[in-house]
N, C-alpha and C positions, 0 to 999 in steps of 0.2 A: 504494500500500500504506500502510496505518494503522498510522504508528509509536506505538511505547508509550514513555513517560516514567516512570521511576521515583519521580518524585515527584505522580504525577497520581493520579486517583480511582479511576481502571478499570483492570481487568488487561489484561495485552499480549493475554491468550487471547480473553476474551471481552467485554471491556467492562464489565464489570458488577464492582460495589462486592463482593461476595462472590465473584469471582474476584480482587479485591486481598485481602482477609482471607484467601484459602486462600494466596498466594501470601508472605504475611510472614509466616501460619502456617511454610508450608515453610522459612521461614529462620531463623526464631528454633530449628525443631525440628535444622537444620542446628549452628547456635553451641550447643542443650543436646547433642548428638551431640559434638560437638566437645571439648567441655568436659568431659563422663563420659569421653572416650576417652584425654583427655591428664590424668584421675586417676594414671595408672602415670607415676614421676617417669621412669623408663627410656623407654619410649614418648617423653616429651614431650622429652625430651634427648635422645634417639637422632636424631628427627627432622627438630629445631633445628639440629641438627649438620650433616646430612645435606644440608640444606637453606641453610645458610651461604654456598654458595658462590655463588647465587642475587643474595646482596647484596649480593655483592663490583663494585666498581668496575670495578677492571680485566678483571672477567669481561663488563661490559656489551657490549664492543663487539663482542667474540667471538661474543655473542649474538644482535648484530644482522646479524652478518657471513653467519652458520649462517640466520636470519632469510630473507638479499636471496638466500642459495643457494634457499633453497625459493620463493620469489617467481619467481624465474628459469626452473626449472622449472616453475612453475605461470602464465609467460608472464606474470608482472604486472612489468612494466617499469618502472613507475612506482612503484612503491613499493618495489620491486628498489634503483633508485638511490637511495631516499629512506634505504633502512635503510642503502648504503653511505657516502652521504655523513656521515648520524649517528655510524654506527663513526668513521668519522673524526675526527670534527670534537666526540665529547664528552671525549676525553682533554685536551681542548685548554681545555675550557671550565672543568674540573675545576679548573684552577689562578689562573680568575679567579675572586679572594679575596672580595670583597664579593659574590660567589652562592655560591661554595664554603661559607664558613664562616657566612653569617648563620642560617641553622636552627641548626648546633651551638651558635652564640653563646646561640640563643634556649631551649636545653637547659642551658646552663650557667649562665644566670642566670633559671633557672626556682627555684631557692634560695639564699636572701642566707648571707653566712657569719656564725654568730650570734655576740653578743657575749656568750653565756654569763655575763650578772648573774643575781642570786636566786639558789637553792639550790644546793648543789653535784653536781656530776655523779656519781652511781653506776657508771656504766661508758662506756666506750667501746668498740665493734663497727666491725674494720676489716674489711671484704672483701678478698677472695683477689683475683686478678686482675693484681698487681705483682708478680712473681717470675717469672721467663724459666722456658722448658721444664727440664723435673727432670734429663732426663739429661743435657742442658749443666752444669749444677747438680754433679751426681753425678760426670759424667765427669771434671772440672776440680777436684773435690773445692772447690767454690769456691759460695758462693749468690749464684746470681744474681739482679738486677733489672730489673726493666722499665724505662718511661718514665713507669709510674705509680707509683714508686716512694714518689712523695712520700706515699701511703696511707699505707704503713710510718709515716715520719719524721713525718707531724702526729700518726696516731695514739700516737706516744712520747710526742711532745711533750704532747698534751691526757692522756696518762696521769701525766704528772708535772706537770703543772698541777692537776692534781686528787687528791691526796693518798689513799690508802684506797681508789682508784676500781678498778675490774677492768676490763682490759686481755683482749680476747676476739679471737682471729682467728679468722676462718671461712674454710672452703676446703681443697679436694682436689686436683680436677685437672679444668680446663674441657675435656679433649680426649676423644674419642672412645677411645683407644689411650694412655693415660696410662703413663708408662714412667719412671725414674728418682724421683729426691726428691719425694714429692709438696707439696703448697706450703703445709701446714702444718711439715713436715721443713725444708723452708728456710728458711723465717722463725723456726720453733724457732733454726738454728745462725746466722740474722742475729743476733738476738737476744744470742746464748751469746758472738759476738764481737766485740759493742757492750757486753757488760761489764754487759748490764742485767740485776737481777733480775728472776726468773720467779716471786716468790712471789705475785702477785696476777694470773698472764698465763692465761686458758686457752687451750686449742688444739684447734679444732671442726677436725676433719678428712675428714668424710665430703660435704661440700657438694660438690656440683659444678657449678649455678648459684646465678641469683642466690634466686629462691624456693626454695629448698633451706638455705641460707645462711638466711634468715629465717625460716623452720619450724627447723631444726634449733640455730639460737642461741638460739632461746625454750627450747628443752628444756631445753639447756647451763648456759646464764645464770638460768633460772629466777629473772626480776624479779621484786621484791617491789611492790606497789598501790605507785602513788606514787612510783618508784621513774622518774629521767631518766636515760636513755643516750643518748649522743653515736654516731651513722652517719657513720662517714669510707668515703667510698669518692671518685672520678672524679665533676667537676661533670657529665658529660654523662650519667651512668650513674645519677646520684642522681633524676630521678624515678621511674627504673622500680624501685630500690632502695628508694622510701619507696612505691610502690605495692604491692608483696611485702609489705614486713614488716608493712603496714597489714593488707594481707589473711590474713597469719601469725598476727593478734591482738597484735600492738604497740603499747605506748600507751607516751604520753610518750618518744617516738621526736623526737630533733631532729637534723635534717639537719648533716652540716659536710660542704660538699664540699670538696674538692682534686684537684691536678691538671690546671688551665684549660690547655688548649689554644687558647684566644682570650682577646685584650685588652677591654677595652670599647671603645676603636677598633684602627686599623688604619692604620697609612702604608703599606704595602706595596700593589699591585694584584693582583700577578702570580706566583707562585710555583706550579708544578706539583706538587711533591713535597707541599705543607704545605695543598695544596688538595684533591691525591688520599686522603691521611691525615685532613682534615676531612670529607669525603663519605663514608669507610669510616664514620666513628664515628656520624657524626648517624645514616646511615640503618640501621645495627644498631640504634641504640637505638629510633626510631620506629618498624620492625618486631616488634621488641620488645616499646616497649608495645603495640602493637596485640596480638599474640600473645598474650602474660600477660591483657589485660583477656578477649580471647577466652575467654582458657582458664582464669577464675577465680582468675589467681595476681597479682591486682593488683586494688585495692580500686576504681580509677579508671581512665580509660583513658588519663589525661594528668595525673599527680601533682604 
């Protein structure tokens, strides 16, 4: 039998140069489908959500477990063991460091941290994202923080390093069933009992991703020509964040990440915990971008 190659001349059906034109026809008309569908921000959020668990780590092996069942019954023995040995044996691999964390490494210094010379900054845009679920928040009467907390704390900081600049959060609630404080409500009362004023802060609160967050901070902030703002968000989050806002219509948009989750080296080999937490984050983001560039909400497919 005449296997087809995806990168050869002729289609898999008939051989012929106009059976590959009909055939990258049909995919490009797949990605404009694609991309008209996931116009409705709901659709495209609903779906992202729905679909999350998919690239989850700890759900892989599950996966493959569910996988060697249907093998089994379908008498492929050899692929049976293959998918149970993998269950096995990739919880294991997750925690060695130098494969774990080198893709997030290569997300996080995909933008250097600027040194801000020349003109002075007109604003700062922190994304939502560092602030624990609402009804922890609410219940505890207490706001809470995440791990990426540090968004919060540079973005003060580059707010009081720049004098007259305005101070913008964005963000509602990344969850499907959002319930207590939403995450502009607690970063409002972090704010209220850090003592800081709010006369230059605004508070975008209807986002609930990240292209959401970049459409709706352009309405908000309403930049003048000419006009540089500072994007604090998580280094591994920041290319899919400058591919949004790029596709939002953002100019004079300059990166600052925070938040590194990796060194430029590593003495460490082996840690499970800090290797299973680096393989959640890389492969959300690089699903990510692929998804966003799919679906029009990123100017590139790798910013």
């Amino acid at each position: 039998m005449r296997l087809w190659h995806p990168c050869s001349k002729t289609s898999r059906t008939d051989g012929t140069r106009e059976g590959l034109a009909a055939s990258d026809g049909v995919m490009w008309v797949c990605v404009a489908l694609f991309q008209q569908n996931c116009q409705e921000w709901g659709m495209f959020f609903t779906v992202s959500k729905l679909l999350a668990i998919l690239v989850e780590p700890l759900v892989w092996p599950y996966l493959l477990l569910v996988l060697a069942l249907i093998m089994r019954w379908r008498r492929r023995r050899r692929i049976m063991k293959s998918c149970v040995g993998a269950a096995l044996l990739l919880p294991l691999l997750y925690g060695f460091l130098p494969l774990s964390t080198a893709p997030l490494r290569y997300l996080e210094d995909r933008h250097d941290i600027p040194a801000l010379t020349g003109p002075p900054v007109d604003g700062v845009i922190v994304l939502g994202g560092h602030t624990a679920w609402g009804e922890i928040s609410q219940s505890r009467d207490q706001p809470q923080q995440t791990r990426a907390a540090d968004r919060l704390t540079k973005g003060l900081m580059l707010h009081r390093l720049n004098p007259g600049s305005t101070l913008l959060f964005t963000g509602y609630d990344g969850r499907l069933a959002p319930s207590g404080w939403s995450e502009a409500e607690t970063v409002r009362r972090l704010i209220a009992e850090l003592g800081v004023a709010d006369d230059d802060i605004i508070y975008e609160s209807t986002s609930r991703n990240t292209y959401q967050n970049a459409v709706n901070s352009l309405t908000v902030a309403v930049p003048q020509p000419g006009s540089r703002w500072l994007l604090v968000t998580s280094a591994a989050h920041m290319p899919r964040a400058m591919g949004s806002f790029a596709a939002a219509g953002w100019e004079n948009i300059i990166p600052y990440p925070v938040d590194f989750q990796t060194g430029t080296t590593s003495a460490s080999v082996y840690d499970m915990g800090v290797g299973t937490a680096s393989v959640r984050i890389w492969v959300k983001e690089y699903v990510g971008l692929a998804a966003y560039w799919l679906a029009g909400r990123s100017a590139t497919l790798f910013p």
